[in-house]
C-alpha positions in Angstrom: -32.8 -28.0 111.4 -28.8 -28.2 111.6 -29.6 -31.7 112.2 -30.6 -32.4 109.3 -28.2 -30.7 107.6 -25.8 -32.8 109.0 -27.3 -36.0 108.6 -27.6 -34.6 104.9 -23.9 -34.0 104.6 -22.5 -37.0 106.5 -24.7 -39.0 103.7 -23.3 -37.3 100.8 -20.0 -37.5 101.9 -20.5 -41.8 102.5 -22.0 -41.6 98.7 -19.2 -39.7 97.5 -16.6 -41.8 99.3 -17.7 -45.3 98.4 -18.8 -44.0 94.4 -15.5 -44.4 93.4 -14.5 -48.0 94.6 -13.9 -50.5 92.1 -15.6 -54.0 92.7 -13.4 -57.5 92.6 -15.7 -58.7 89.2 -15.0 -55.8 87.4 -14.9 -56.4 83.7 -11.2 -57.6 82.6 -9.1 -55.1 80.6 -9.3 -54.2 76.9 -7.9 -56.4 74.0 -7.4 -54.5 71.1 -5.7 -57.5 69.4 -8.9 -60.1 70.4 -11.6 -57.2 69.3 -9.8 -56.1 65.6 -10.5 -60.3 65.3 -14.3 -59.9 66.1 -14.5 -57.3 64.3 -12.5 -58.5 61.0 -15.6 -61.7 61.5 -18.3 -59.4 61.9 -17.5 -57.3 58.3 -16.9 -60.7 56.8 -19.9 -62.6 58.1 -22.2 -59.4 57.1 -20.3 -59.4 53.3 -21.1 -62.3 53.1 -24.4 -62.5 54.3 -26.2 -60.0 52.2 -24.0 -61.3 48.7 -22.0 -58.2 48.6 -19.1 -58.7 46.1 -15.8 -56.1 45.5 -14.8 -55.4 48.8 -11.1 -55.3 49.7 -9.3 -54.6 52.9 -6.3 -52.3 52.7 -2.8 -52.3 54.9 -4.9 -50.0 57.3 -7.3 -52.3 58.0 -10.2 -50.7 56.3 -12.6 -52.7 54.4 -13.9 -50.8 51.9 -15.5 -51.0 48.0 -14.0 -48.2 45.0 -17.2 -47.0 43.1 -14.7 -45.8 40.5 -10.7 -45.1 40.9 -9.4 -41.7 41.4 -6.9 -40.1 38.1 -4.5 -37.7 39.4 -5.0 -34.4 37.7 -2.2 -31.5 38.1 -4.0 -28.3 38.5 -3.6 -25.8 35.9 -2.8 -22.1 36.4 
């Protein structure tokens, strides 16, 4: 019975050690840059393809449409 024990914990312990190892192909490192470009396409390429008009990108980057524009109101007391 300890035998198997053993065996059990020498094979968790090859699992755990190798888990963690990172392979030669692994994917190359994030491009925020490259994907704010794909991304930029993909909002215009969907605008355009369903013939949605009044959509404007702001200095944040967010494309967005205004159903109506905000009036600042001071709050009475």
């Amino acid at each position: 019975m300890k035998k198997h024990y053993l065996g059990l914990i020498a094979l968790l312990g090859i699992t755990l050690a190798t888990a963690c190892k990172k392979d030669k192909d692994e994917a190359p490192p994030y491009d925020e840059a490259k994907q704010a470009a794909i991304d930029e396409q993909t909002i215009k390429d969907y605008i355009a393809a369903n013939n949605l008009t009044g959509f404007q990108r702001d200095t944040t980057g967010f494309t967005g449409k205004s159903s109506k524009t905000a009036k600042a109101e001071t709050p009475s007391n």
